[in-house]
N, C-alpha and C positions, 0 to 999 in steps of 0.2 A: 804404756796404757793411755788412757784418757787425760788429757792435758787440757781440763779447760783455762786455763791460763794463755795458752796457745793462742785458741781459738778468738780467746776475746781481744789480743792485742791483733792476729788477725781483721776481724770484723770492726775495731777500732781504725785502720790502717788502709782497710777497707771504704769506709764512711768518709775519712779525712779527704779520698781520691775523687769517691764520688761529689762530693761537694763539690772541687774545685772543678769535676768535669761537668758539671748542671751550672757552674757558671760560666763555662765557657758557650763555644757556637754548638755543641751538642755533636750527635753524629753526622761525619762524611770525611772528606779529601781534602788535605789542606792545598791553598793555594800555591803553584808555584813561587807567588815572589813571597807569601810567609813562608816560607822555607828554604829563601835563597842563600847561598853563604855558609848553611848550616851542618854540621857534621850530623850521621843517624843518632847520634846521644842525644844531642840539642834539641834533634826533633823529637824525639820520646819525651824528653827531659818537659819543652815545652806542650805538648800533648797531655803530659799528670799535671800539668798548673793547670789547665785548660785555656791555654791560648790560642791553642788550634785543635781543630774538628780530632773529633775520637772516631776507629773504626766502627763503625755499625754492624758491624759481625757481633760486635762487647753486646751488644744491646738484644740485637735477637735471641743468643744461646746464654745470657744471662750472665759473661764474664766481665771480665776488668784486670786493667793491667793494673798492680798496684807498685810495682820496684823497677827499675833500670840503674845496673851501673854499665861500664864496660864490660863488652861481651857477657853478658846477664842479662835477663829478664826475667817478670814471675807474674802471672796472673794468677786470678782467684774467681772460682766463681761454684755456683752450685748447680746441678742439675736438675729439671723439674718435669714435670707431667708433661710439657711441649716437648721433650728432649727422650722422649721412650719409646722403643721398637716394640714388635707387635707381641712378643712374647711378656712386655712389662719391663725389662732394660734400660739401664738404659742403653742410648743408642750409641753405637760407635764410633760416631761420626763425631758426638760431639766430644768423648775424649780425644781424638784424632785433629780437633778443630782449635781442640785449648791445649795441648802439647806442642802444633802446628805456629800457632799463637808466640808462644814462647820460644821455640826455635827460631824463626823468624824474626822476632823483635829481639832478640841476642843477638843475631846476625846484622843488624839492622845498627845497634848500636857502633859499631868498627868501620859503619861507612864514614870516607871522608865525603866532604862537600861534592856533590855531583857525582856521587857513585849511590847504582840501586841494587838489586838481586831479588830471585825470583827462585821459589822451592823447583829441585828440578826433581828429588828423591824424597819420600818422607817412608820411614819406617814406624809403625807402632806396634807394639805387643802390650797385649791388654791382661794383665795379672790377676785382678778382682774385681769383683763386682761395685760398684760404687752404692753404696744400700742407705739407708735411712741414716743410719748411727754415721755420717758422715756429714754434718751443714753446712762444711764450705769447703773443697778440696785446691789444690795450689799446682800451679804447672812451673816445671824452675827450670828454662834454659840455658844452657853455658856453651859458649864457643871454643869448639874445639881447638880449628882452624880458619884462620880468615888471610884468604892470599888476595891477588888482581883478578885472576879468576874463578877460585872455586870456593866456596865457604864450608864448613861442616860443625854441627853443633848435636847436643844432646840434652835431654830434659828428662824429669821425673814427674809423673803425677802424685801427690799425696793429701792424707788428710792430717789435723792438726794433732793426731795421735802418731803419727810417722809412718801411717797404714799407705804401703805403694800398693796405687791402683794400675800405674802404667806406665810403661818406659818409652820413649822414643829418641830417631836419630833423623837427621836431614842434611843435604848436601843442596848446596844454593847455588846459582850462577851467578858469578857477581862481573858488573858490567859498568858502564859509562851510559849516565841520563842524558836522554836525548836535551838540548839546549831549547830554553822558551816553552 
């Protein structure tokens, strides 16, 4: 049932992330040479300090990474009146965009230095409605598989009650960054 204990270490863990990403450069790309040398962990890892640029995806549909380990990831975010299809929904795109989110930065975390990838496949099925009684829901991606070329991961949507909104699965290209 209702666990606001949950919730508030959520939204505490939450706050702690945001801080450090408003003191960082805010949204965009980080630079090649900050990110030279650096494994995908490093890069996430320095991204939640905020020493480099956050994706500005986080910013438009109102999410946030808030965890990276290896082959893990978890954002958090809520959905709001920008985020609703025409029957009042919300809209699918944007559970499809913070599942997306999470599969990809799991993926993300197992690169070595000079290795990137790219979603080739995303699957979602969408279980329930995400409604009021939900004020912050969590996307939690885990790598399945990470080889030289093919990645595959899977994530859960929920809320701080353990309510699944949505399931997804992704299969990533993974490749060698172009040099400079």
């Amino acid at each position: 049932m209702s666990t606001p204990n949950q919730l508030e270490a959520w939204l505490a863990e939450e706050q702690a992330v945001l801080a450090a990403l408003e003191r960082g450069p805010g949204p965009g790309v980080a630079r090649p040479e900050q990110i030279a040398g650096m494994t995908g962990l490093e890069v996430m890892q320095a991204m939640l300090r905020g020493d480099i640029p956050y994706a500005a995806i986080a910013k438009t549909l109102d999410f946030t990474i808030v965890e990276v380990d290896a082959g893990r990831a978890v954002f958090q975010g809520t959905p709001g009146p920008a985020h609703l299809n025409p029957m009042g929904g919300i809209h699918g795109g944007w559970y499809a965009t913070l599942l997306d989110s999470a599969l990809g930065c799991a993926i993300h975390t197992l690169m070595p230095p000079g290795r990137g990838y790219t979603t080739a496949e995303l699957g979602v099925n969408l279980v329930k409605a995400i409604g009021p009684k939900a004020p912050r829901v969590r996307a939690e991606g885990k790598v399945v598989h990470c080889g030289r070329q093919l990645a595959t991961a899977e994530a859960r949507l929920f809320g701080p009650d353990g309510t699944l909104y949505a399931h997804a699965t992704t299969t990533c290209l993974v490749f060698e960054l172009p040099k400079g």
